[in-house]
DSSP file (Angstrom, degrees, kcal/mol; ACC not computed):
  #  RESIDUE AA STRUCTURE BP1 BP2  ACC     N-H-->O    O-->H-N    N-H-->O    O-->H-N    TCO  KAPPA ALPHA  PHI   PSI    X-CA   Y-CA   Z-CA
    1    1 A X     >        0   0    0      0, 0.0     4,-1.2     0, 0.0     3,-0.5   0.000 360.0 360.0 360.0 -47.4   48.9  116.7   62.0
    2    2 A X  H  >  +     0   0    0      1,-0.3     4,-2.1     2,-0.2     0, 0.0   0.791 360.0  55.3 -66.7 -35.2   50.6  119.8   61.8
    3    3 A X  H  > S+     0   0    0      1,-0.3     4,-2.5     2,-0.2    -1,-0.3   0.909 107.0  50.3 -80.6 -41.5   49.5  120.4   65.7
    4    4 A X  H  4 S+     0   0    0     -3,-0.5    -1,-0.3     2,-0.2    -2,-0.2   0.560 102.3  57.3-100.2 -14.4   51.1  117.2   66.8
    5    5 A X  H  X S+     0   0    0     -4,-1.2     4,-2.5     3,-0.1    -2,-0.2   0.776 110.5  53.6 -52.0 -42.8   54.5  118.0   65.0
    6    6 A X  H  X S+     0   0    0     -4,-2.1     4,-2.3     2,-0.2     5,-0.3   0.993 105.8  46.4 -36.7 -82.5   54.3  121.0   67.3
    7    7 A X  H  X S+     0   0    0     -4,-2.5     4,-1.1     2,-0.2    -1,-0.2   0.553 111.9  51.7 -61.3  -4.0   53.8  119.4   70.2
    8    8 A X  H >> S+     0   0    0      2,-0.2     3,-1.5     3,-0.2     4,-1.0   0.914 108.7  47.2 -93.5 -82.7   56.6  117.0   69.5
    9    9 A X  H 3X S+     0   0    0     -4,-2.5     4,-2.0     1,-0.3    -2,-0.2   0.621 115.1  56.2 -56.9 -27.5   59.3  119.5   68.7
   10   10 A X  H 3X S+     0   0    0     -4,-2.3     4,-2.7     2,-0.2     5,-0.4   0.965 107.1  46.0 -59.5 -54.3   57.8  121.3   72.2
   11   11 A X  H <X S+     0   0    0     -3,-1.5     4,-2.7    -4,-1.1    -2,-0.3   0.952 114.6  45.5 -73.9 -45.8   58.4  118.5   74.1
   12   12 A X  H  X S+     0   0    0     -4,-1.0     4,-2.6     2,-0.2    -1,-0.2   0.824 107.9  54.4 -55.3 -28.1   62.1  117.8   72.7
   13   13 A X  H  X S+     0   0    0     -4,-2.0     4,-4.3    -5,-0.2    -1,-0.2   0.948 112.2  47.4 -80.6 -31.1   63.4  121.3   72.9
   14   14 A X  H  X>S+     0   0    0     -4,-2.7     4,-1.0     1,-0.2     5,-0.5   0.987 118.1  48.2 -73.4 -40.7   62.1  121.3   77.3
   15   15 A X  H >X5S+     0   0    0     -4,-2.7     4,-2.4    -5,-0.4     3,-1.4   0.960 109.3  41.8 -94.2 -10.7   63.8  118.1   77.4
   16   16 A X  H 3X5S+     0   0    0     -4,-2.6     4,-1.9     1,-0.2     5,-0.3   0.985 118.2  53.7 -44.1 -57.0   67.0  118.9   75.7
   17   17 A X  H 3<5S+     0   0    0     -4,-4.3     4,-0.3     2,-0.2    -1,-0.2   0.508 112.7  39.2 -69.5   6.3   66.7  122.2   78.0
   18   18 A X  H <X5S+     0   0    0     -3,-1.4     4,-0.9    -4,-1.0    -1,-0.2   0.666 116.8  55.6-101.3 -43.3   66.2  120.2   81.7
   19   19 A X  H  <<S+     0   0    0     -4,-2.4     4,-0.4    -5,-0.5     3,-0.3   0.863 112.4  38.0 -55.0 -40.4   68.8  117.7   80.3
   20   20 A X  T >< S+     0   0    0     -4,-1.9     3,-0.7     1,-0.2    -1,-0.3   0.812 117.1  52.7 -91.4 -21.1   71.5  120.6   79.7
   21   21 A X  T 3> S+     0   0    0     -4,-0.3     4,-1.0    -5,-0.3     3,-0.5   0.581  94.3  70.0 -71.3  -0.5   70.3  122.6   83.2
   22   22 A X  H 3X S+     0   0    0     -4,-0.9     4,-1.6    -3,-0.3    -1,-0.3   0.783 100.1  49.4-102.8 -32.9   70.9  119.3   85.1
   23   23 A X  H <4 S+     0   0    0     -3,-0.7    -1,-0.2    -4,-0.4    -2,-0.1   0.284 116.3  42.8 -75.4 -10.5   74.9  120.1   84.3
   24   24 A X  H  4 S+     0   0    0     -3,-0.5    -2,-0.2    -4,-0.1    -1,-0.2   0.684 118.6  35.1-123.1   3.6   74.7  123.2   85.4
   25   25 A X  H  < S+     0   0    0     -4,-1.0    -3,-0.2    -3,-0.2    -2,-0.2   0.735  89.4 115.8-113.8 -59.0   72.6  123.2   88.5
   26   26 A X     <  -     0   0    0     -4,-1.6     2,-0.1    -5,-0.2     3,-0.1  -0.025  69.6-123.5 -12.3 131.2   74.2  119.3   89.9
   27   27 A X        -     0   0    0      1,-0.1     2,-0.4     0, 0.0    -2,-0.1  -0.314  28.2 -99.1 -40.2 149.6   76.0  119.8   92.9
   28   28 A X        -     0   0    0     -2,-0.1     2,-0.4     2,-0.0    -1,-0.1  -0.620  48.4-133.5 -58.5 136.0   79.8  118.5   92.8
   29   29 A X        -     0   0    0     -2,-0.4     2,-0.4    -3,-0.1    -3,-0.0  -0.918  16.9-141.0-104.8 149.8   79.5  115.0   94.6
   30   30 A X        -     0   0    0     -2,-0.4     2,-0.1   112,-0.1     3,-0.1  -0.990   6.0-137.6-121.0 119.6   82.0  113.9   97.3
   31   31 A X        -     0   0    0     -2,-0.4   110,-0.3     1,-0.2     2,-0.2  -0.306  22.4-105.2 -59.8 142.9   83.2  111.1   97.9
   32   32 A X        -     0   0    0     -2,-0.1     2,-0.6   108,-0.1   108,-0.2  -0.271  39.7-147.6 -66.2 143.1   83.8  109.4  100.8
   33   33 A X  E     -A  139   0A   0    106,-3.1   106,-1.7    -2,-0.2     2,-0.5  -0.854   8.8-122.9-125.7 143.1   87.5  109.4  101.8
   34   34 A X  E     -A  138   0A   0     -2,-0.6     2,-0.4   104,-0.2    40,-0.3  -0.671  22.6-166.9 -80.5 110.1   89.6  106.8  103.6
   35   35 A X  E     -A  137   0A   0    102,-2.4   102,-1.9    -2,-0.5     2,-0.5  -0.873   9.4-137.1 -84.1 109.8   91.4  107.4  106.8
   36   36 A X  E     -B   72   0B   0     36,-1.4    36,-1.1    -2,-0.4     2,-0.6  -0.676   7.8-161.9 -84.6 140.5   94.2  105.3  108.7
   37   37 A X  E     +B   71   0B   0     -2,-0.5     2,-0.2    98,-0.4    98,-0.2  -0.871  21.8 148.4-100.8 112.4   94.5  104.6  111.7
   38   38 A X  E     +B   70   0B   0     32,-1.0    32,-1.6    -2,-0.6    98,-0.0  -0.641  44.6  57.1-111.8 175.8   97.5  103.5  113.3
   39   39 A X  S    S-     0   0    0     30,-0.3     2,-0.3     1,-0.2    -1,-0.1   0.682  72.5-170.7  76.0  28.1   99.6  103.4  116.3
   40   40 A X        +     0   0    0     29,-0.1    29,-0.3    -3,-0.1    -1,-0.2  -0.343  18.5 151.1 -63.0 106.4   96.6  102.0  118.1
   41   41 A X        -     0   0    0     27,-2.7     2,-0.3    -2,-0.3    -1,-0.0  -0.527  27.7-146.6-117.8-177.1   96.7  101.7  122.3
   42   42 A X        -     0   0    0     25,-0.3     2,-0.3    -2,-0.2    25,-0.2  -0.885   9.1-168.2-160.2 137.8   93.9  101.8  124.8
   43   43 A X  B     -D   66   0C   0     23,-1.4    23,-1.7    -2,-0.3     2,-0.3  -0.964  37.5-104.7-122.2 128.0   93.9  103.2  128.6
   44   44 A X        -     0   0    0     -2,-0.3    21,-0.3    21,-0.2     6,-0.0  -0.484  55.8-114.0 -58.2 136.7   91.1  102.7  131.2
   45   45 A X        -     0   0    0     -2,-0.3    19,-0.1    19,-0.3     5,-0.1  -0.188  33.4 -80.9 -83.9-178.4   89.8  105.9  130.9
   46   46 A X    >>  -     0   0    0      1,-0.2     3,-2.5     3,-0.1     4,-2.0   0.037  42.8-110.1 -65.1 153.5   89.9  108.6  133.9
   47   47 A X  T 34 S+     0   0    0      1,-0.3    -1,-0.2     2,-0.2    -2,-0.1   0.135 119.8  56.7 -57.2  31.4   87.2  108.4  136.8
   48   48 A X  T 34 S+     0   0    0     -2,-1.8     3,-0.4     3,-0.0    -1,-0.3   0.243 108.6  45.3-143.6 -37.8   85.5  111.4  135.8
   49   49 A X  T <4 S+     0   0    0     -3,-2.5    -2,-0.2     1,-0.2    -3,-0.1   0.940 124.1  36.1 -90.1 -38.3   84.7  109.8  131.8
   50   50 A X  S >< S+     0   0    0     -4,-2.0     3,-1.2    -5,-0.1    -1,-0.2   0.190  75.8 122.6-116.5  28.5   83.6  106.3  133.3
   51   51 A X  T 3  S+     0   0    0     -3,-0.4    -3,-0.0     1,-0.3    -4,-0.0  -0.744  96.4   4.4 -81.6 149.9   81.3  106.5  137.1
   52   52 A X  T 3  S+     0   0    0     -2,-0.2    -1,-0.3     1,-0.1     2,-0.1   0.729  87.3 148.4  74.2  16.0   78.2  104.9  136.3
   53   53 A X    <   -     0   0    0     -3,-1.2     9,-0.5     9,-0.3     2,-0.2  -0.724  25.6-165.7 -89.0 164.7   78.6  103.5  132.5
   54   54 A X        -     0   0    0      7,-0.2     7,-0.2     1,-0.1     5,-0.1  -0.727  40.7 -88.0-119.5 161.1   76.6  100.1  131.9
   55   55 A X    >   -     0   0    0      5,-3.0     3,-1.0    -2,-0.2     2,-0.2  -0.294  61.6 -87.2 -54.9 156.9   77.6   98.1  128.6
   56   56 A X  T 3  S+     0   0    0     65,-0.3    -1,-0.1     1,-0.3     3,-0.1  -0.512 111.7  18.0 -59.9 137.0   75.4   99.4  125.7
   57   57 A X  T 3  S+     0   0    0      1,-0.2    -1,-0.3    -2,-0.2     2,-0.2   0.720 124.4  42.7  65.1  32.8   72.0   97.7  125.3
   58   58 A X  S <  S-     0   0    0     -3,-1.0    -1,-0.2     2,-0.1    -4,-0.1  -0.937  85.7-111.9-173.3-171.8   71.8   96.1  128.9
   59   59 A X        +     0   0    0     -2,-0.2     3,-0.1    -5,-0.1    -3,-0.1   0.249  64.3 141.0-127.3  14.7   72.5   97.3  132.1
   60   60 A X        -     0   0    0      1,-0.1    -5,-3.0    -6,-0.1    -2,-0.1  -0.330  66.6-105.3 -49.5 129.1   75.5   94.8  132.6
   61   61 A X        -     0   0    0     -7,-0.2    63,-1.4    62,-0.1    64,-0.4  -0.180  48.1-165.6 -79.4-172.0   78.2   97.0  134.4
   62   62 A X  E     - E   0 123C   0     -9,-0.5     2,-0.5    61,-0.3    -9,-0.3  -0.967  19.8-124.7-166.3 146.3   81.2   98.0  131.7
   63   63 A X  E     - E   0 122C   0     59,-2.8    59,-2.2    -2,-0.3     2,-0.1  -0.936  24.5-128.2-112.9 148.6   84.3   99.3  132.0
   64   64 A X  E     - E   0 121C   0     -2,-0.5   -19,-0.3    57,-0.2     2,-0.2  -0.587  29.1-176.2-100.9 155.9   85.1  102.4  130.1
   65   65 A X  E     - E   0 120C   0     55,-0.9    55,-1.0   -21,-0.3     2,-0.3  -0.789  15.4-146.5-132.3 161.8   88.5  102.6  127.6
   66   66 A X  E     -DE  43 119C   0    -23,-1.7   -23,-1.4    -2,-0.2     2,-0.5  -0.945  11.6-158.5-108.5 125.7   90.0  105.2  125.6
   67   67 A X        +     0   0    0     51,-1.6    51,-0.4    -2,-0.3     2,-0.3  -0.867  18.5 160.3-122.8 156.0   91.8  104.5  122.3
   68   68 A X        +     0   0    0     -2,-0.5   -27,-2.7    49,-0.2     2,-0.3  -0.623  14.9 113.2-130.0 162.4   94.3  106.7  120.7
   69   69 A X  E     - C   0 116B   0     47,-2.2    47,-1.7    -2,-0.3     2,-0.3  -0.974  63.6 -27.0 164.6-152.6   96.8  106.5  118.2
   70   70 A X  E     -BC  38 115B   0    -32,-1.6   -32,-1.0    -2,-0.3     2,-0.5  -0.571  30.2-156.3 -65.5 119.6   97.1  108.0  114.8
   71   71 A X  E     -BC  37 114B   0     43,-5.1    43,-2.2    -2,-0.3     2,-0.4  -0.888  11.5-159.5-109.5 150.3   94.9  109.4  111.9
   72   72 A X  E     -BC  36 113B   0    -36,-1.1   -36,-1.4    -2,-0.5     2,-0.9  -0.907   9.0-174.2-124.4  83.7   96.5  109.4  108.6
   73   73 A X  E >   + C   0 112B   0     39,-2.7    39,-1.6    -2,-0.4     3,-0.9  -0.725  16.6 159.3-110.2  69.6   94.5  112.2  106.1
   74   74 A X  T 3   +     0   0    0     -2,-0.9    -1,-0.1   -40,-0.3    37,-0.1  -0.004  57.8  80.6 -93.4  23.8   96.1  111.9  102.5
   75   75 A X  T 3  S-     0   0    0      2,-0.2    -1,-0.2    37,-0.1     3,-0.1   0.710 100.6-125.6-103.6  -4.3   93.6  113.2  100.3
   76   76 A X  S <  S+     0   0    0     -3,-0.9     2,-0.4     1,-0.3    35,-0.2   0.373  78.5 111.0  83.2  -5.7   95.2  117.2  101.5
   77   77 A X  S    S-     0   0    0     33,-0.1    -1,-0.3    35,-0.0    -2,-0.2  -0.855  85.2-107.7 -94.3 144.3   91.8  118.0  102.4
   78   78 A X        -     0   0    0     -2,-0.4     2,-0.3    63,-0.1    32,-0.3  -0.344  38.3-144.6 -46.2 146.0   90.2  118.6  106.0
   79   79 A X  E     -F  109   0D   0     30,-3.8    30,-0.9    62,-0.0     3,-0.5  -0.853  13.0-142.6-121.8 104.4   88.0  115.4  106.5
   80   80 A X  E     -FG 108 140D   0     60,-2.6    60,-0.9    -2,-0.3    28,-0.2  -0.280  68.0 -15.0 -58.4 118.4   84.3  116.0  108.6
   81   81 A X  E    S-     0   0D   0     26,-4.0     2,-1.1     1,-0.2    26,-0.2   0.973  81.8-157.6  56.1  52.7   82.7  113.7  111.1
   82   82 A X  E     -F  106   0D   0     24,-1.8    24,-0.9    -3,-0.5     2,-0.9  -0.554  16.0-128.1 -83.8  93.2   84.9  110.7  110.0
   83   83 A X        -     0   0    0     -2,-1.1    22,-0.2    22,-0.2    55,-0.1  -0.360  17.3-139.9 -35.5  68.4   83.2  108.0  110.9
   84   84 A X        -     0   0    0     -2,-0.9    19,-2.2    53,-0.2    20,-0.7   0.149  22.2-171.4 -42.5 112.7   85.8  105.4  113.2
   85   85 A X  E     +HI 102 136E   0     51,-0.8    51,-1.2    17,-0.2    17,-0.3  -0.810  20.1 142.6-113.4 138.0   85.3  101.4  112.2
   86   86 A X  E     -     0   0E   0     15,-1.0     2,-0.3    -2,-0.3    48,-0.2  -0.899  42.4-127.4-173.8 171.0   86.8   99.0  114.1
   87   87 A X  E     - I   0 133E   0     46,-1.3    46,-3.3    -2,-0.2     2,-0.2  -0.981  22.5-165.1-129.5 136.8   86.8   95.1  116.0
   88   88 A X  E     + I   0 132E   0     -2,-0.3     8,-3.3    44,-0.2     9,-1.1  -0.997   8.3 178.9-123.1 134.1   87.5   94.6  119.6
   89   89 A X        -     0   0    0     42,-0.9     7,-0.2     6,-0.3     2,-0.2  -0.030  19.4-123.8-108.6-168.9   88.3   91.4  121.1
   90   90 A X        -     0   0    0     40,-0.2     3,-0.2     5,-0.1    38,-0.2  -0.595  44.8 -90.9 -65.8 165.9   89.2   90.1  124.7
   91   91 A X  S    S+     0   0    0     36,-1.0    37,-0.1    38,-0.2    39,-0.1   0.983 128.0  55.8 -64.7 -46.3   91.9   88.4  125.8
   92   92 A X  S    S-     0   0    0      1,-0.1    -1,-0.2    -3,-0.1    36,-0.0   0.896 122.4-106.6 -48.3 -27.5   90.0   84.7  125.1
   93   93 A X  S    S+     0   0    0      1,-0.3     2,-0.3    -3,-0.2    -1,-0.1   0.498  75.2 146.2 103.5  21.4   89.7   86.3  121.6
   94   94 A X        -     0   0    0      1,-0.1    -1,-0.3     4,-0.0     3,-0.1  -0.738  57.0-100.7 -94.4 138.1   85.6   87.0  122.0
   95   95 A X        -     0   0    0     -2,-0.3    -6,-0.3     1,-0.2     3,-0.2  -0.266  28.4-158.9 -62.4 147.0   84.1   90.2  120.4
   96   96 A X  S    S+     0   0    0     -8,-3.3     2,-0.7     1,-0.3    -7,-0.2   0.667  91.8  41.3 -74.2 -47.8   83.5   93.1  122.9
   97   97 A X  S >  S-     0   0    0     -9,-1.1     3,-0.7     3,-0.1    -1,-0.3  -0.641  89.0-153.1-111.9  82.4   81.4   94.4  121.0
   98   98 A X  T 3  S-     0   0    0     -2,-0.7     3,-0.1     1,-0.3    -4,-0.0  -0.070  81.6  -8.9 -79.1 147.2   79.1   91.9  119.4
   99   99 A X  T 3  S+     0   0    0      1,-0.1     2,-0.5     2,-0.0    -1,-0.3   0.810 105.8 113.7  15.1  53.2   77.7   92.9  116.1
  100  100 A X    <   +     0   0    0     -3,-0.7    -3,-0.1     1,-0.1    -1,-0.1  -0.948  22.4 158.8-134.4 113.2   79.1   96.7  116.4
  101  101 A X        +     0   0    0     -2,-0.5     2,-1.5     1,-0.1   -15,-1.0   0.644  61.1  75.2-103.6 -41.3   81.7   97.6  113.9
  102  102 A X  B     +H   85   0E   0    -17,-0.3   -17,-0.2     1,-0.1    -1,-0.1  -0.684  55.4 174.8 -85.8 102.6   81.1  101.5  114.2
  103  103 A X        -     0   0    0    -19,-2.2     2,-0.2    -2,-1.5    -1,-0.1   0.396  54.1 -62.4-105.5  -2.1   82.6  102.5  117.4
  104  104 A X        -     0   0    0    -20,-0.7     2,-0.3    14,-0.1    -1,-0.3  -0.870  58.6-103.3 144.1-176.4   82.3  106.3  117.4
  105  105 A X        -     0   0    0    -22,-0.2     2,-0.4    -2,-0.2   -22,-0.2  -0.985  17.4-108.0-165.6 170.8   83.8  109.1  115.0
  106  106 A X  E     -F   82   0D   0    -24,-0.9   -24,-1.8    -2,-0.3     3,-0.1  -0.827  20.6-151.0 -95.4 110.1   86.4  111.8  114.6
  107  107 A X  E    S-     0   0D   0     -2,-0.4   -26,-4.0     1,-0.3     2,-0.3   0.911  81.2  -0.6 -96.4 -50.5   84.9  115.2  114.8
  108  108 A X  E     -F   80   0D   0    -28,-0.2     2,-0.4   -27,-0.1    -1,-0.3  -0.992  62.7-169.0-138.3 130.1   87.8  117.1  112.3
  109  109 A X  E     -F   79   0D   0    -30,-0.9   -30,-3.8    -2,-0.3     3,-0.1  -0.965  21.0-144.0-114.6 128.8   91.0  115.1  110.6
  110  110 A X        -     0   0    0     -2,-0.4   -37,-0.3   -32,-0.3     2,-0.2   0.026  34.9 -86.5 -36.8 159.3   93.3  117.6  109.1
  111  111 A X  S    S+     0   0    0    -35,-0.2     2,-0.3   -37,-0.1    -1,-0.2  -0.636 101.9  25.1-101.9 179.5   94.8  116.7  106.4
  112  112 A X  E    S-C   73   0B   0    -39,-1.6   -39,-2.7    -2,-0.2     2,-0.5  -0.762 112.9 -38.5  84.9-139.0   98.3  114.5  107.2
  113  113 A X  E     +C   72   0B   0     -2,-0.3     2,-0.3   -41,-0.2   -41,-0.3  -0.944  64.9 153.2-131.8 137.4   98.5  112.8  110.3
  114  114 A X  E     -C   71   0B   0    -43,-2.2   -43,-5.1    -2,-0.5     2,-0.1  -0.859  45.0 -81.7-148.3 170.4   97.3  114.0  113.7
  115  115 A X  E     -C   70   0B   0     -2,-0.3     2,-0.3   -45,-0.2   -45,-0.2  -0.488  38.7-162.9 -96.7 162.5   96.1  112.0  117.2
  116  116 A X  E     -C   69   0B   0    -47,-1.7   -47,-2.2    -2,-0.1     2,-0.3  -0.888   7.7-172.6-144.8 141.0   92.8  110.6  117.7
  117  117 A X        +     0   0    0     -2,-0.3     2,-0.6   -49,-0.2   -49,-0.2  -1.000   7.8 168.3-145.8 163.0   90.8  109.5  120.7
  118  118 A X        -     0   0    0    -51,-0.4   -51,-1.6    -2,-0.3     2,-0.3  -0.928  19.6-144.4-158.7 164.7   87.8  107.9  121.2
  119  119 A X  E     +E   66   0C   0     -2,-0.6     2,-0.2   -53,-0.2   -53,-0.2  -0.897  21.9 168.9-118.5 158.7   85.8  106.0  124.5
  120  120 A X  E     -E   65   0C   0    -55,-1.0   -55,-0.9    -2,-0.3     2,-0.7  -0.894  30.8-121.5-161.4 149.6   83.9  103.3  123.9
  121  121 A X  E     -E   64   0C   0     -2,-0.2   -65,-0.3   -57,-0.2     2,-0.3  -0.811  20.4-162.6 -97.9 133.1   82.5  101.0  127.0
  122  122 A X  E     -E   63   0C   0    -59,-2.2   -59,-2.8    -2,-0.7     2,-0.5  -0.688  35.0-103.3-111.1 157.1   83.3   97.2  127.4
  123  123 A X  E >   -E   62   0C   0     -2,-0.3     3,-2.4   -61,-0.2   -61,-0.3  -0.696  36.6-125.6 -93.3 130.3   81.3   95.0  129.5
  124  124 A X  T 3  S+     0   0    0    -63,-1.4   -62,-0.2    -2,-0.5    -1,-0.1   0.665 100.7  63.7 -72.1 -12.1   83.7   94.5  132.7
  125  125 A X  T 3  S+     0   0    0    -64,-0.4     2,-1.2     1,-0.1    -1,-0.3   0.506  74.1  97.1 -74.8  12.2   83.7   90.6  132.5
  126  126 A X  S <  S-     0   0    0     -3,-2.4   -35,-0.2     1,-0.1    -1,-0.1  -0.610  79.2-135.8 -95.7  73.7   85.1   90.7  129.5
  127  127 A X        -     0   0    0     -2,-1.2   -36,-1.0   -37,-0.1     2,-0.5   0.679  29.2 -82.1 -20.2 127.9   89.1   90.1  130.4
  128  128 A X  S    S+     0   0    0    -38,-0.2     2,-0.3   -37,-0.1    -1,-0.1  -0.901  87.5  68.0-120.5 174.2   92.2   91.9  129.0
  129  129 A X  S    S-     0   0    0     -2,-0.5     2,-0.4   -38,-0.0   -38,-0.2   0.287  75.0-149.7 -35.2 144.5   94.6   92.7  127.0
  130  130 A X        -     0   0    0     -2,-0.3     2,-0.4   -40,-0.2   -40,-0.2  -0.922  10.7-129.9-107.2 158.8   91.8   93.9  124.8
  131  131 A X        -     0   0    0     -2,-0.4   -42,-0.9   -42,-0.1     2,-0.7  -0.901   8.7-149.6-115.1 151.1   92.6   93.6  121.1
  132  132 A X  E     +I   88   0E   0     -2,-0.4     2,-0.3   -44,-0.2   -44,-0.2  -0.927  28.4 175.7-130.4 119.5   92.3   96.2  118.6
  133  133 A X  E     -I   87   0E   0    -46,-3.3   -46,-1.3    -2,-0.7    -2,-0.0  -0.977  50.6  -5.8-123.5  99.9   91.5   94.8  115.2
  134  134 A X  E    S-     0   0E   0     -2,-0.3     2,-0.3     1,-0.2    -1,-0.2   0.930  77.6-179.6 102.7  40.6   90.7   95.8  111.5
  135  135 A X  E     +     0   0E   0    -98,-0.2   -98,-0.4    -3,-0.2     2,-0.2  -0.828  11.6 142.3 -99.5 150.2   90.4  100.0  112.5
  136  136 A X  E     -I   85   0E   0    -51,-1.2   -51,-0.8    -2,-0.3     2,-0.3  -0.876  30.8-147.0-168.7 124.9   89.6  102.5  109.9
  137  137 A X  E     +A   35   0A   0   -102,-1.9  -102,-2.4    -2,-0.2     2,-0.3  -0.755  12.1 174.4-125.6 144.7   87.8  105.5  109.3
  138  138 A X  E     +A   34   0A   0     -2,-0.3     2,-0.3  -104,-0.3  -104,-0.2  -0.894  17.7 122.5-149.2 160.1   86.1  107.2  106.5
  139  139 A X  E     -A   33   0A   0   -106,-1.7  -106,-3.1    -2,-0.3     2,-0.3  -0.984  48.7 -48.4 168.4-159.5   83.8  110.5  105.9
  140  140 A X  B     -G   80   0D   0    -60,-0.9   -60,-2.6    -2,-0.3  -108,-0.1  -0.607  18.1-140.2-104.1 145.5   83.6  113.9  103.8
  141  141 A X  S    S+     0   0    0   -110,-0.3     2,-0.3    -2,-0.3   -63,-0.1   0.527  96.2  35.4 -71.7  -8.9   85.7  116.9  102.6
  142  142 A X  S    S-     0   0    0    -62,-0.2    -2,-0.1  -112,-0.1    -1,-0.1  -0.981 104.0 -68.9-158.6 155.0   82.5  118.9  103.3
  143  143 A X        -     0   0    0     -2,-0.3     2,-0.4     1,-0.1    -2,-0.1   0.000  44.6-134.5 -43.8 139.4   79.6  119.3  105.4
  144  144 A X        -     0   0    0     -4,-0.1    -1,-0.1     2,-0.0     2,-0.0  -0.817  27.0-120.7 -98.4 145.6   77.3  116.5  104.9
  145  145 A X              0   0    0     -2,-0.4     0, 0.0     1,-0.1     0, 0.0  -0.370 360.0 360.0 -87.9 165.8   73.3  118.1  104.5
  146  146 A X              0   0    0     -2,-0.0    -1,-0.1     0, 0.0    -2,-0.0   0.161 360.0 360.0-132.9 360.0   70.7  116.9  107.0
């Protein structure tokens, strides 16, 4: 009896003691943090970025774009690898990019507001104006592990 009192009070004091190392050992977690993007244009990009592109996932020829505008970095921290969200249309009002929301990503945003560019290839029947719809960017204050 006595032996199995033991083993009970053993086994509560290790797990009270993993339970209180688990508070001191946890990493901080980071949240993902939101970036906007504004001031949004597109340019065919130069002959150098776009001889040779095909559309992604076919070999349908594509025209290469760049678009820039603004990123807007309010949390006062540097933000890492911020991923870049966005919908692009045609002029008829038809996705460019059919089921692709994630269009490429920001290498460093500073915090406050600084320019952004980014290529992405459009399938060259696809008419302009292009439209640039619903863009936004997210990522980490700190290296993310691999």
């Amino acid at each position: 009896m006595m032996r199995t009192g033991l083993k009970a009070a053993l086994t509560l004091g290790l797990t009270a003691c993993l339970f209180a190392l688990t508070f001191v050992i946890t990493p901080v977690a980071q949240a993902m943090t939101q970036i906007e993007l504004k001031d949004l244009s597109y340019a065919a990009c130069p002959a150098e970025f776009s001889e040779g592109i095909v559309a992604s996932g076919s070999l349908q020829a594509a025209k290469c774009y760049l678009i820039q505008g603004t990123a807007v970095n309010s949390s006062g921290k540097p933000v890492l690898n911020a991923d870049v969200f966005g919908r692009i249309y045609d002029a008829n009002n038809n996705p460019a990019m059919m089921n692709r929301t994630r269009l490429g990503a920001i290498d460093e945003v500073p915090p406050g507001e600084s320019p952004f560019e980014l290529r992405v290839s459009v399938a060259a029947n696809q008419p302009e104006p292009l439209q640039l719809k619903q863009f936004k960017a997210s990522g980490f204050t700190g290296r993310v592990r691999r």
